[in-house]
Backbone as ProteinMPNN parsed JSONL, in Angstrom:
{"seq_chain_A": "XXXXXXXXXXXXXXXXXXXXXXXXXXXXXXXXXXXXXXXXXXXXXXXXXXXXXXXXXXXXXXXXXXXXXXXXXXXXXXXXXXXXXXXXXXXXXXXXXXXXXXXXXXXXXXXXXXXXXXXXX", "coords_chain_A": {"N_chain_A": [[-4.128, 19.928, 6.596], [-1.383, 19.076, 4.702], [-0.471, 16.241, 2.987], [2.575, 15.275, 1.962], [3.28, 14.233, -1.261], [5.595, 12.375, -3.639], [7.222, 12.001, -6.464], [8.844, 8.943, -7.754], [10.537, 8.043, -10.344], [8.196, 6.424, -12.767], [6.315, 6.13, -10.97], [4.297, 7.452, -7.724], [4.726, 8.311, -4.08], [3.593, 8.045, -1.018], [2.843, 9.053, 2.062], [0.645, 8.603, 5.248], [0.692, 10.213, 7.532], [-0.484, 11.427, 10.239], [-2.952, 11.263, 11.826], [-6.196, 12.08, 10.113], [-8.181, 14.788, 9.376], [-12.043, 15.22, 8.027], [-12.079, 16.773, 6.342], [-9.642, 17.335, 5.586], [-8.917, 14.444, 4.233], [-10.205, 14.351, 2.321], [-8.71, 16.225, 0.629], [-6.205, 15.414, 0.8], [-7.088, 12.821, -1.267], [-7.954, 14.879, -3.504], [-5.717, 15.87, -4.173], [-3.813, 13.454, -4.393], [-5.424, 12.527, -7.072], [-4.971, 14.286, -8.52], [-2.419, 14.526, -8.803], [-1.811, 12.012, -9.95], [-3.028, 12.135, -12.322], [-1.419, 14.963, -13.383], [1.528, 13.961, -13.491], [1.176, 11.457, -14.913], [1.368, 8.759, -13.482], [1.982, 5.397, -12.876], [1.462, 3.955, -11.206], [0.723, 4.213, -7.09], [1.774, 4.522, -4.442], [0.198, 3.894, -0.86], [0.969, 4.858, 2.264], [-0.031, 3.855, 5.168], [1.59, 3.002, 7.526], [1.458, 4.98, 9.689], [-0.802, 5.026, 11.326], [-2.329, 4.219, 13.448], [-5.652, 4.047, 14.128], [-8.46, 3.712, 12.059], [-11.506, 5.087, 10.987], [-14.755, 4.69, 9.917], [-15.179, 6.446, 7.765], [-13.0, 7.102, 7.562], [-11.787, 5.066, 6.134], [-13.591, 4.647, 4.136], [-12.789, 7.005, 2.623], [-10.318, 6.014, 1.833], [-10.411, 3.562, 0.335], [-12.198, 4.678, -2.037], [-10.487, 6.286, -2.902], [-8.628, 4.743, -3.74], [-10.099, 2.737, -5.687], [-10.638, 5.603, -7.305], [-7.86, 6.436, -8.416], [-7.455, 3.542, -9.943], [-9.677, 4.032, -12.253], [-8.375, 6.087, -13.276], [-6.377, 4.771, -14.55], [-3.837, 4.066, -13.384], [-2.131, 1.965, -11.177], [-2.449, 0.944, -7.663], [-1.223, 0.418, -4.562], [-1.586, -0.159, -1.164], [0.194, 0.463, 2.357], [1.298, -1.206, 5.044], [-0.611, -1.597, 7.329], [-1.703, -1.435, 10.154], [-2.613, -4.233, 12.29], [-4.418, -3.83, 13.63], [-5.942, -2.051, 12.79], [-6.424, -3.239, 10.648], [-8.059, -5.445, 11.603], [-10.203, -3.957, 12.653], [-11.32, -2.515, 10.036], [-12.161, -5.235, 8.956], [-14.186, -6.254, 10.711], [-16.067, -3.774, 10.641], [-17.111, -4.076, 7.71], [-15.339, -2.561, 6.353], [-13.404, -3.855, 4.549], [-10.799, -3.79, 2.05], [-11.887, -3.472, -0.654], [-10.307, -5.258, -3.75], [-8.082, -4.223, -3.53], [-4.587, -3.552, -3.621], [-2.386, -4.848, -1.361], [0.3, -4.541, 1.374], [3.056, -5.624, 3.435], [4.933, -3.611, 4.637], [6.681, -0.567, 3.162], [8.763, -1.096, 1.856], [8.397, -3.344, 0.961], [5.848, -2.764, -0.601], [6.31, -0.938, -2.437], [7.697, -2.863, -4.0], [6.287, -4.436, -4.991], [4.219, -2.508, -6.691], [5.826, -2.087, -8.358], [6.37, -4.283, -10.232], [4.06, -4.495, -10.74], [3.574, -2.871, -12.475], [4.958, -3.029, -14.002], [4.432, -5.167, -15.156], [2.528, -5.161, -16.38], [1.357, -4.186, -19.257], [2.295, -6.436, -20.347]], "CA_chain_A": [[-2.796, 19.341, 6.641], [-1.049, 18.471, 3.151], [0.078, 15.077, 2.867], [3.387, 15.012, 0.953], [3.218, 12.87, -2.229], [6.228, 12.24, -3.94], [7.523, 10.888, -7.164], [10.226, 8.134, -8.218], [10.17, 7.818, -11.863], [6.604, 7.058, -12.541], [5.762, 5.613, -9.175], [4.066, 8.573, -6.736], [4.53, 7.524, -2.783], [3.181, 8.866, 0.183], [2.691, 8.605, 3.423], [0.154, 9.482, 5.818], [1.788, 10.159, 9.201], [-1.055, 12.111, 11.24], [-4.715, 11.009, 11.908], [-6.344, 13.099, 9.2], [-9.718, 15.138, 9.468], [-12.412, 14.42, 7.115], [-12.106, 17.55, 5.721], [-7.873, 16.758, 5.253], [-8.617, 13.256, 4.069], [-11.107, 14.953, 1.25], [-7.757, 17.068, 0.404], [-5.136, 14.359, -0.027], [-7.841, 12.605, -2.357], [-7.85, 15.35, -4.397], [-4.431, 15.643, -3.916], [-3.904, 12.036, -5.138], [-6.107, 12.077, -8.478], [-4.396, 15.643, -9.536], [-0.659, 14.35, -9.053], [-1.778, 10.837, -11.074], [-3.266, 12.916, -13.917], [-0.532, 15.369, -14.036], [2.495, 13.377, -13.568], [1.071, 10.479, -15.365], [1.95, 8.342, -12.944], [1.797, 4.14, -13.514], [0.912, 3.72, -9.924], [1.188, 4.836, -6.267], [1.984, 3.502, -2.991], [-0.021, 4.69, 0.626], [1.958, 4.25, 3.392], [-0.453, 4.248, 6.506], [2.176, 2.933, 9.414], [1.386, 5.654, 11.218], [-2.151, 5.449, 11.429], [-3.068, 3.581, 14.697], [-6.583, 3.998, 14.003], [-8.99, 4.029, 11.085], [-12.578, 4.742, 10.879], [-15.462, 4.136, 8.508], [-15.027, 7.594, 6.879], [-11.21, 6.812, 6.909], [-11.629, 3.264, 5.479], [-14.507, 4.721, 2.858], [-12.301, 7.249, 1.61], [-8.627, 4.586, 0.866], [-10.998, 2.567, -0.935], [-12.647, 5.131, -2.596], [-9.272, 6.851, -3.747], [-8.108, 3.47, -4.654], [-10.898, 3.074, -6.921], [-10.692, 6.31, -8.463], [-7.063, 5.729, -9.175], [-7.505, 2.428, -10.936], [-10.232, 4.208, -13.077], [-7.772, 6.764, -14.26], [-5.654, 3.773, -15.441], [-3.116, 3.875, -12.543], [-2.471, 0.748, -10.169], [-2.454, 1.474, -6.438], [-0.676, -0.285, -2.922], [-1.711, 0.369, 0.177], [0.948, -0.504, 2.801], [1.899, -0.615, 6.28], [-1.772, -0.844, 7.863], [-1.621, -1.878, 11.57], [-3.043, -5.72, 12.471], [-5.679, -3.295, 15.289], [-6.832, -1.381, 11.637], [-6.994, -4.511, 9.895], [-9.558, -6.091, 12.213], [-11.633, -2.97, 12.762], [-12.051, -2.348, 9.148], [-13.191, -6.182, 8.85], [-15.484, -5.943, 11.881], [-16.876, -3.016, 9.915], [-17.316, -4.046, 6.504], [-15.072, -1.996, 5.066], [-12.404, -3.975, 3.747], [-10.595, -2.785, 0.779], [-12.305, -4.637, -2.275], [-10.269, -4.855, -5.504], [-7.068, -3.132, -3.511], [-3.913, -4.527, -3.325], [-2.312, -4.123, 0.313], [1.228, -5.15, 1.46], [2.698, -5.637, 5.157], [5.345, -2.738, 4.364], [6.698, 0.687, 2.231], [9.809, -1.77, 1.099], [7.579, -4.487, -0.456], [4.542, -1.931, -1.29], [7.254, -0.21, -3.855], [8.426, -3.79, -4.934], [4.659, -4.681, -5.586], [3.423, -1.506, -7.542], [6.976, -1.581, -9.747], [5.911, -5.238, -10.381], [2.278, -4.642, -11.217], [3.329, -1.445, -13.75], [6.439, -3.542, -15.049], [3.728, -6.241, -16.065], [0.535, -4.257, -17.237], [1.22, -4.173, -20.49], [2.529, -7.693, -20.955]], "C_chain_A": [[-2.505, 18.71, 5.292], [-0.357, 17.346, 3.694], [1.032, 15.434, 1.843], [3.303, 13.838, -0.245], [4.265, 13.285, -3.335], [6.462, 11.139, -5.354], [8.986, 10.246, -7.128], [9.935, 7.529, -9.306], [8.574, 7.857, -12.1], [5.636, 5.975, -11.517], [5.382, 6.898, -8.359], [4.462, 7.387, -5.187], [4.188, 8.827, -2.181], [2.74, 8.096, 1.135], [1.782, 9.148, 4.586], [0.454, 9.355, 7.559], [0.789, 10.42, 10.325], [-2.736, 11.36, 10.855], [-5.213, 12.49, 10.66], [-8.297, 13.499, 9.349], [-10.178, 14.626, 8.367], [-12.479, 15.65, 6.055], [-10.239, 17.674, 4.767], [-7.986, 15.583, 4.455], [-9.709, 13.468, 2.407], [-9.713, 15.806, 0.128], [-6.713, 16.188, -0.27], [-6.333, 13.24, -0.647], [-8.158, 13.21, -3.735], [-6.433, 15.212, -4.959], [-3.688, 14.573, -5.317], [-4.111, 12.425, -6.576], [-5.662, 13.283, -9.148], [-2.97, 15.036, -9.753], [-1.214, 12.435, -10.136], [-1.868, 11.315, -12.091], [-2.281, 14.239, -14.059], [1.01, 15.351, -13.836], [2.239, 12.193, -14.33], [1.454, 9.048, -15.177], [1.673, 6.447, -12.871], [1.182, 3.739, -12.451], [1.504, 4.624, -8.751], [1.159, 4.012, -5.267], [1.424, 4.629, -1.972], [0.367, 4.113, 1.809], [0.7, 4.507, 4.516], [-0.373, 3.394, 7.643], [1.298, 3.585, 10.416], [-0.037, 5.777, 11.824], [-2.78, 4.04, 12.605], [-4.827, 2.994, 14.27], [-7.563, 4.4, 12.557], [-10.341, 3.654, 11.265], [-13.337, 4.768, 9.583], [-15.48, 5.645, 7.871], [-13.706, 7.27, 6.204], [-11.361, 6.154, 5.408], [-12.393, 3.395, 3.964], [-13.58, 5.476, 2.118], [-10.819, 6.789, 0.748], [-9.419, 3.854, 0.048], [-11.844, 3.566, -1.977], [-11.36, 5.9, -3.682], [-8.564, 5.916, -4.372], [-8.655, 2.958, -6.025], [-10.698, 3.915, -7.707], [-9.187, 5.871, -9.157], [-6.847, 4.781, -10.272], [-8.396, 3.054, -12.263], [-9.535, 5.161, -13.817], [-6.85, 6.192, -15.084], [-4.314, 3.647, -14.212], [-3.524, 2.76, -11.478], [-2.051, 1.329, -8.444], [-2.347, 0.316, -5.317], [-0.806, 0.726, -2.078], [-0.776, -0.558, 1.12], [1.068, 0.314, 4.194], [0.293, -0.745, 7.367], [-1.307, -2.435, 9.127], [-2.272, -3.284, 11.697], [-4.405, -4.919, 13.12], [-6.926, -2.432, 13.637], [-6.911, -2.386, 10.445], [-8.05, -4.899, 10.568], [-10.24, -5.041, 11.943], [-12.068, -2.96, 11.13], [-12.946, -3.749, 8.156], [-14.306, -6.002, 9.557], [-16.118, -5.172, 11.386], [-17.551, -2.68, 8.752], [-16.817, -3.3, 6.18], [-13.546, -2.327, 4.753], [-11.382, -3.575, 2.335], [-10.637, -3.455, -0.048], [-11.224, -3.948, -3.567], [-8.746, -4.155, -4.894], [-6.036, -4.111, -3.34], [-2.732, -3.969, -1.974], [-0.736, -5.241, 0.548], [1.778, -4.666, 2.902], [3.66, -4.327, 4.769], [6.326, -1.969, 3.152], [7.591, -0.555, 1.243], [8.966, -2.494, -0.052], [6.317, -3.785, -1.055], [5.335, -1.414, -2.602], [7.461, -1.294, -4.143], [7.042, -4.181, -5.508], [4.325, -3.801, -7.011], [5.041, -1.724, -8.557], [6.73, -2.892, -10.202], [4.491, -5.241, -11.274], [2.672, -3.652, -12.46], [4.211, -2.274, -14.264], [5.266, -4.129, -16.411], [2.378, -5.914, -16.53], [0.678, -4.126, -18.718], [1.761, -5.339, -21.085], [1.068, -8.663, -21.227]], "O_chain_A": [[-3.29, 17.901, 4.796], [0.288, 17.427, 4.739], [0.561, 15.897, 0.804], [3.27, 12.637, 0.026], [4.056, 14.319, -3.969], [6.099, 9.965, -5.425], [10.001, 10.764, -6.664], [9.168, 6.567, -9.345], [7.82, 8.79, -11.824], [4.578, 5.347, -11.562], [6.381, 7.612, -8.279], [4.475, 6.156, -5.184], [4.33, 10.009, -2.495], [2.37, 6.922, 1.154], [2.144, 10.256, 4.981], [0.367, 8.468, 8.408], [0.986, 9.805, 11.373], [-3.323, 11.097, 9.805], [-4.629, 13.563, 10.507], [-9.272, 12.75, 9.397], [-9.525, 13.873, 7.645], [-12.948, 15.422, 4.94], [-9.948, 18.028, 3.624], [-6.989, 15.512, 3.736], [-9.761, 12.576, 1.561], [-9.903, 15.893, -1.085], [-6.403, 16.171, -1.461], [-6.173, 12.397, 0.235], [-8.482, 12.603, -4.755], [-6.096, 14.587, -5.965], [-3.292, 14.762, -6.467], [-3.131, 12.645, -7.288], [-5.931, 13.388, -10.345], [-2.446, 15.088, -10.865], [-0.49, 12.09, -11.07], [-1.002, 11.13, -12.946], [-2.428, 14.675, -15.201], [1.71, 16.357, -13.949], [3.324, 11.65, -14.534], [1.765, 8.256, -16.067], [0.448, 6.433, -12.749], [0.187, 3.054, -12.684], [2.368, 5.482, -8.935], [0.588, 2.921, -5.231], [1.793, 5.803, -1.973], [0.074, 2.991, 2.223], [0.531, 5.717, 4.668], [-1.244, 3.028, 8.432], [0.695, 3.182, 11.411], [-0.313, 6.575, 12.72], [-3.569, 3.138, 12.326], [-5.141, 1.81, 14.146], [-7.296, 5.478, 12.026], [-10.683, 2.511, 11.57], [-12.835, 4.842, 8.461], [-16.482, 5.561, 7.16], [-13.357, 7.183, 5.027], [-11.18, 6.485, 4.237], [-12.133, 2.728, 2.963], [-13.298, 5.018, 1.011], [-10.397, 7.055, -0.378], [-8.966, 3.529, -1.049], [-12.18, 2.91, -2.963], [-11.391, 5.993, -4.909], [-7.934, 6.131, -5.408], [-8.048, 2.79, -7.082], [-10.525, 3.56, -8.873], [-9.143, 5.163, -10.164], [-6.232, 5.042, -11.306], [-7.978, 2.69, -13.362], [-9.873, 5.272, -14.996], [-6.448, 6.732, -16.115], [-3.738, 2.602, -14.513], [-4.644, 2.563, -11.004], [-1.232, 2.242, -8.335], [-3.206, -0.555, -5.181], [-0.433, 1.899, -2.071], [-0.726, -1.784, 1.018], [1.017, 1.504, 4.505], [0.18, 0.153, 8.202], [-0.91, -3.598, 9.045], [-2.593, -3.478, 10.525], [-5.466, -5.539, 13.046], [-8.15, -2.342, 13.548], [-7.504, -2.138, 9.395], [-9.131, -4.652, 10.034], [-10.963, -5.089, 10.948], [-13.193, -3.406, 10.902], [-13.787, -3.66, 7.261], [-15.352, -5.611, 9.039], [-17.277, -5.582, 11.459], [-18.252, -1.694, 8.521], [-17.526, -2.706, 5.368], [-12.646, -1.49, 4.688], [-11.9, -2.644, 1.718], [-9.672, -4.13, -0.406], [-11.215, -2.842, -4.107], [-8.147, -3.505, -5.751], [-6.281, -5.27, -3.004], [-2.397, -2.797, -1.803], [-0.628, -6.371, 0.071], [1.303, -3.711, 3.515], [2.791, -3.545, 4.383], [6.732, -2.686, 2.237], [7.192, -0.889, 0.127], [8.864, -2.365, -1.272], [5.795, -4.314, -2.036], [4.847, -1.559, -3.722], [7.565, -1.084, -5.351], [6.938, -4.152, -6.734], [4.205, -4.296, -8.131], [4.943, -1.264, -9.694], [7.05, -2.65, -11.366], [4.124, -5.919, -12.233], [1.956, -3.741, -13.457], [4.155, -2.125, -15.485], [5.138, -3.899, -17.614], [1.428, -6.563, -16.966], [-0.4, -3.883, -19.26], [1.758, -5.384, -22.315], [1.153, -9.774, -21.75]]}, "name": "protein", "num_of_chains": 1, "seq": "XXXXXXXXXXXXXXXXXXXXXXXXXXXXXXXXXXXXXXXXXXXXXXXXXXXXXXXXXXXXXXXXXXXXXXXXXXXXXXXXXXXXXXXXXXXXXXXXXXXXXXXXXXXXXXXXXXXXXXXXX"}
């Protein structure tokens, strides 16, 4: 299943709407780190409203794509994540170290155009 990822100037967004295999969630990761490096993109926003549930594969690979991101020089919001996939991924240790996370898409885009405005000040 492709995840759509979209630009607006040099902001990417996306959204992941459907529970995603781990073989899908390996896909929009690549996904991800090809459209940063060839759109050149300042940051991105991940929308995961729709995602009821998140497990420790999930949870390893948002923080893992968050990471790579930042190491290609792009800043990265995660937004929209449920209060039921907030606890679990405390309860499980796998919070998202180092990420920056907002309650939704509206303020996740006012965040990341914020964080790229001021990165070079």
């Amino acid at each position: 299943m492709k995840v759509p990822i979209l630009r607006l100037k040099d902001i990417l967004l996306t959204s992941i709407q459907i529970d995603l295999t781990d073989e899908d969630a390996l896909e929009f990761q690549s996904d991800v780190l090809r459209n940063i490096n060839e759109t050149e993109a300042k940051g991105i926003v991940i929308d995961i409203t729709a995602l009821d549930v998140v497990d420790s594969y999930m949870a390893r690979m948002l923080n893992e794509t968050a990471t790579m991101v930042q190491i290609l020089g792009a800043d990265v919001v995660i937004c929209g994540m449920q209060p039921s996939v907030a606890l679990t991924l405390v309860e499980m240790g796998r919070e998202l170290i180092d990420v920056k996370t907002a309650l939704n898409l509206e303020q996740g885009f006012e965040m990341i155009q914020h964080i790229t405005e001021n990165r070079g000040r």
